[in-house]
C-alpha positions as CSV (number, residue, x, y, z in Angstrom):
1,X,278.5,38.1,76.0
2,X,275.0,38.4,77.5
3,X,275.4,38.2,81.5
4,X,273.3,40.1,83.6
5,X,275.2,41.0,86.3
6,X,272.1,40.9,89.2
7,X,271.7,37.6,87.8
8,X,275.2,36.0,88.4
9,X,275.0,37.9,92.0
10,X,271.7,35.8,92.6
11,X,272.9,32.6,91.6
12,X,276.4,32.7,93.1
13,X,275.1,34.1,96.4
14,X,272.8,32.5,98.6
15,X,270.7,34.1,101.3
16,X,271.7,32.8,104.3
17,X,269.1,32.5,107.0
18,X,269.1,31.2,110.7
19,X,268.5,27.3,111.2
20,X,269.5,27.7,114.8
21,X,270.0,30.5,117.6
22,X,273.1,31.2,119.5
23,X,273.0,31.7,122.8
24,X,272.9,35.2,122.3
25,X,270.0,35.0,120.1
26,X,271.8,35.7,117.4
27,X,270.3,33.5,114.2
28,X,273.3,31.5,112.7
29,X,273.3,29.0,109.6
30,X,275.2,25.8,111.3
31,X,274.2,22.8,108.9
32,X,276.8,19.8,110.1
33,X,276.1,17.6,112.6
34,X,277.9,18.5,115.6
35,X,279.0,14.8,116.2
36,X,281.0,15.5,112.9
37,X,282.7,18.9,114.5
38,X,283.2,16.9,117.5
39,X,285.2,14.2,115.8
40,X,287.1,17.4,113.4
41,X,287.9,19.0,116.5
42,X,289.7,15.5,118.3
43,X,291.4,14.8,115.2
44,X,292.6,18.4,115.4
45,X,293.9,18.1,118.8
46,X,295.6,14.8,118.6
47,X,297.5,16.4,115.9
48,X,298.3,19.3,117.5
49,X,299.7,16.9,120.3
50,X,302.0,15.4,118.4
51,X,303.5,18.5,117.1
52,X,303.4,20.6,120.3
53,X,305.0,19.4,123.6
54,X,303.2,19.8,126.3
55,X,304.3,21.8,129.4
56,X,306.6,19.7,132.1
57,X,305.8,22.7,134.5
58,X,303.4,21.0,136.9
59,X,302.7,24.3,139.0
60,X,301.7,26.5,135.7
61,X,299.9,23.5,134.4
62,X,297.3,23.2,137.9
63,X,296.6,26.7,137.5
64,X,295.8,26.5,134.1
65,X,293.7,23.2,134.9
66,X,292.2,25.4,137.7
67,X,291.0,28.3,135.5
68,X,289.4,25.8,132.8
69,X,287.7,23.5,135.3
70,X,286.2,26.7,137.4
71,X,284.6,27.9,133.9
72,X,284.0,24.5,133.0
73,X,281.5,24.6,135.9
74,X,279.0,27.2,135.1
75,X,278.8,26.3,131.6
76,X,275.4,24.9,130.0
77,X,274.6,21.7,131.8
78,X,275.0,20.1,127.9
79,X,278.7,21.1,128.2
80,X,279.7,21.4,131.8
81,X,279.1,17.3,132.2
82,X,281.4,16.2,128.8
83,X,285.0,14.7,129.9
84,X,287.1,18.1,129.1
85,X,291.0,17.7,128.4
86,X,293.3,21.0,129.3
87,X,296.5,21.0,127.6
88,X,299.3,23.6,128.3
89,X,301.4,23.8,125.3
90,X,305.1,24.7,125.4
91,X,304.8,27.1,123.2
92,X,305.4,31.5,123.0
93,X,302.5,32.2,121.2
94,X,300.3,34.2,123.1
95,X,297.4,32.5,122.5
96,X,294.6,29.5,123.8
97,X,291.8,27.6,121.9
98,X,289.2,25.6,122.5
99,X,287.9,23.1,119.9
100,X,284.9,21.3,119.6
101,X,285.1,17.8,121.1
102,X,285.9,19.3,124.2
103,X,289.5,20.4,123.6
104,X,291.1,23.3,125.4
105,X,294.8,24.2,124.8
106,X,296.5,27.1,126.4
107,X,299.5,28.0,125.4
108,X,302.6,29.3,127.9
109,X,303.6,32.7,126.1
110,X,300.2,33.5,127.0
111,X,301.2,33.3,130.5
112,X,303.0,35.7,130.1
113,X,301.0,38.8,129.0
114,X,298.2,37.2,131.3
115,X,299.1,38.9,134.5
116,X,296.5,37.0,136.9
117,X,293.7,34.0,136.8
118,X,291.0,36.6,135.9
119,X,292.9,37.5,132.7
120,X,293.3,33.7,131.5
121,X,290.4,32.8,132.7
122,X,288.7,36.1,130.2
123,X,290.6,34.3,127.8
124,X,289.9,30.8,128.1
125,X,286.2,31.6,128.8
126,X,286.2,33.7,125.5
127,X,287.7,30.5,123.7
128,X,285.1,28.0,125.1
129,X,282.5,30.4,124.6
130,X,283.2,29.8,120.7
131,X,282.4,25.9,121.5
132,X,279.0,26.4,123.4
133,X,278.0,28.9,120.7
134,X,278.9,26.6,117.6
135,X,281.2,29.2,116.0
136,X,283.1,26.4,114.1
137,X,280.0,24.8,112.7
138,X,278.7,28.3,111.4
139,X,282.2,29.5,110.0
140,X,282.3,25.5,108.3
141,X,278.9,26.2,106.9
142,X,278.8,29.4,106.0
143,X,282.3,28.6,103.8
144,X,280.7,25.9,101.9
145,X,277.4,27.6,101.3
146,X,279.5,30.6,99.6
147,X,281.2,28.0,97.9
148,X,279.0,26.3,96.2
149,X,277.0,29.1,95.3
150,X,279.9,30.6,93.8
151,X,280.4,27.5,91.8
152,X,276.8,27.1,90.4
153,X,276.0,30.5,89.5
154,X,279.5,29.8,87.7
155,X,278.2,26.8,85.8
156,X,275.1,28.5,85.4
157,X,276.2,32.4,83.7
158,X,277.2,30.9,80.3
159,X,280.1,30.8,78.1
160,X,283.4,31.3,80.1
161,X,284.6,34.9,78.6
162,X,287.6,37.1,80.4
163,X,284.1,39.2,81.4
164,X,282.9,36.1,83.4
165,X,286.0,35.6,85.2
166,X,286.7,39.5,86.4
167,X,282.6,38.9,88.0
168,X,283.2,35.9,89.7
169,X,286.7,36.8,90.6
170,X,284.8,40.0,92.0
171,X,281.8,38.3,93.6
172,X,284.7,36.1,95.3
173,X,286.0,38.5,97.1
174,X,282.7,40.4,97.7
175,X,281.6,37.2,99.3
176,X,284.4,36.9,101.5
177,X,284.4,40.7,103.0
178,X,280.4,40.9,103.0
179,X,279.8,37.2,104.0
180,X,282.3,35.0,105.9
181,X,284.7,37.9,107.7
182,X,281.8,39.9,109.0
183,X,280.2,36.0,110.6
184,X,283.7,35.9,112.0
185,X,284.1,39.2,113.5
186,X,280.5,38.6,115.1
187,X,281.9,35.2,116.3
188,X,284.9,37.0,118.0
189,X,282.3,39.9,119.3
190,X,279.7,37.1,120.9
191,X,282.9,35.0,122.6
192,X,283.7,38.5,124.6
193,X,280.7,39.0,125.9
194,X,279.8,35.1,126.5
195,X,283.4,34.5,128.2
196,X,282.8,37.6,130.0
197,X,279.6,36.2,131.8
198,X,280.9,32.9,132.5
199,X,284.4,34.3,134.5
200,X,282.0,36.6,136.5
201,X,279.4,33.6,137.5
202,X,283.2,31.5,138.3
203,X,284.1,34.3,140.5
204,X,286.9,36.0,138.0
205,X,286.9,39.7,138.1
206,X,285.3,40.8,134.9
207,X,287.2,44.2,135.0
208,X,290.0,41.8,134.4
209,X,288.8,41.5,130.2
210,X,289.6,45.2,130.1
211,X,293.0,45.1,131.3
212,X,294.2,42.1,129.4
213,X,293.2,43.4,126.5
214,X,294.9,47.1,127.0
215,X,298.1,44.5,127.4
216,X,297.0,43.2,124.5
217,X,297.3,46.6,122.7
218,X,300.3,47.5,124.0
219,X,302.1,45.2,122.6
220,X,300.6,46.5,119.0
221,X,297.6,46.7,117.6
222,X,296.8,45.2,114.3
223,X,297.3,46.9,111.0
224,X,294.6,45.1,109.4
225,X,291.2,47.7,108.8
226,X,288.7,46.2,110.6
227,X,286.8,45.9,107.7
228,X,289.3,42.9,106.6
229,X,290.1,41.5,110.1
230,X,288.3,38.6,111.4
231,X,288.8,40.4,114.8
232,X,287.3,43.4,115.8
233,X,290.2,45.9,116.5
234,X,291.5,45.7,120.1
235,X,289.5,49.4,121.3
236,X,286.4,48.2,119.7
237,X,286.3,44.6,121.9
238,X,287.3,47.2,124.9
239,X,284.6,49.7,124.3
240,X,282.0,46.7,124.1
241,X,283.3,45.0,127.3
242,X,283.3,47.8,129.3
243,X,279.8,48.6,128.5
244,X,278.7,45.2,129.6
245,X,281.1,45.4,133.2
246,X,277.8,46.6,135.0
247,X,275.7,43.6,134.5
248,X,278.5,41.0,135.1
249,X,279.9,42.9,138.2
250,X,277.0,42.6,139.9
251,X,277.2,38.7,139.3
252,X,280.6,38.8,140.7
253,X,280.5,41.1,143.3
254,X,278.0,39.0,145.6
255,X,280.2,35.8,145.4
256,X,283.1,37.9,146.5
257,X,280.9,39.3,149.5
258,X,280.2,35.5,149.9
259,X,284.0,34.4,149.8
260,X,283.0,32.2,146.8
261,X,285.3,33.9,144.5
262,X,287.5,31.8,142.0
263,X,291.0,31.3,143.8
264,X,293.3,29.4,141.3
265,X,296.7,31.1,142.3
């Protein structure tokens, strides 16, 4: 079989190149509409509704409300005016999400490892951070670019030979580690330090980031090599928010000289 193998890499690969900027700067390749992720992320949440019960406790569910709405506020004008819904979920993962449509779900067994409203709101701020910077549309894209790449420089490399296969089973996964799980570590990266900035300007102690996540780690950390994770390991997201607590500190510390600090429980 005659297959050159920089050949196959060029057709099943494509150079992806910034159409749009994050708010970090960062160029990002996010080709849907975002009216299209808005109406992906409803459907999302409507399901998730109907499978999840929602929290009867009214006292954890005003704090949670709290948090959300007092980040809600210093978000991008674009984003702080849309018609948000908070959901607390009856649920012991320790997790929260935020979806596009304007979706936020929280659920309780993360009340548990959070210990106070800065930690949730580092947290929820990290997950809405992922809306404002349209980390679902780039993942979305970025998947079906890699896709159909891989699928024409298939269609393109010839006859299909067991030679063929082993490439494209080899460019699949070269794809996958050199392409979408390094987009989403970055994704998971940017939503630390963007949620980090928007719980200082809402008056949440930034130091707060660090602490949840050395709770985080001691409860284990992740056995996946960060290579293969599509989260940077828990002392990498520490190292990196520690060296941005000067900036946001001094955002916070004036509004607590002011009194204007965030005071949801």
């Amino acid at each position: 079989m005659k297959i050159s193998f920089k050949a196959a890499l060029a057709a099943a690969l494509v150079v992806i190149v910034g159409c749009s900027s994050s708010p970090t700067g960062r160029k990002q390749f996010a080709v849907l509409p975002d009216s299209q992720m808005d109406e992906m992320g409803v459907q999302s949440f409507t399901e998730m509704k109907k499978e999840i019960p929602a929290s009867s406790d009214t006292k954890l569910g005003k704090q949670v409300q709290c948090v959300a709405d007092t980040l809600i506020a210093v978000l991008p004008e674009k984003y702080r005016n849309q018609a948000w819904e908070v959901v607390l979920f009856n649920d012991e993962q320790v997790n929260a999400f935020a979806l596009p449509g304007y979706k936020v779900g929280v659920y309780t067994g993360l009340l548990n490892l959070a210990e106070n409203q800065s930690q949730l709101a580092a947290v929820v701020g990290h997950e809405l951070a992922h809306v404002i910077a349209r980390h679902g549309n780039e993942r979305v894209s970025t998947q079906l670019a890699t896709s159909q790449a891989l699928s024409l420089g298939y269609q393109l490399s010839g006859e299909e030979t067991p030679e063929k296969i082993a490439i494209f089973q080899a460019l699949g996964i070269g794809a996958q580690v050199g392409i979408i799980l390094p987009f989403s570590r970055a994704h998971e990266s940017e939503a630390d330090l963007l949620g980090l900035e928007y719980m200082a300007k809402a008056g949440f102690d930034p130091r707060e980031s660090v602490a949840l996540w050395r709770n985080m780690s001691a409860g284990g950390e992740s056995k996946t090599p960060e290579l293969l994770s599509t989260h940077p390991a828990n002392t990498t997201r520490i190292k990196d928010l520690e060296a941005n607590l000067p900036k946001n500190l001094a955002i916070y510390e004036p509004l607590v000289a002011q009194n204007k600090q965030a005071k949801c429980y």
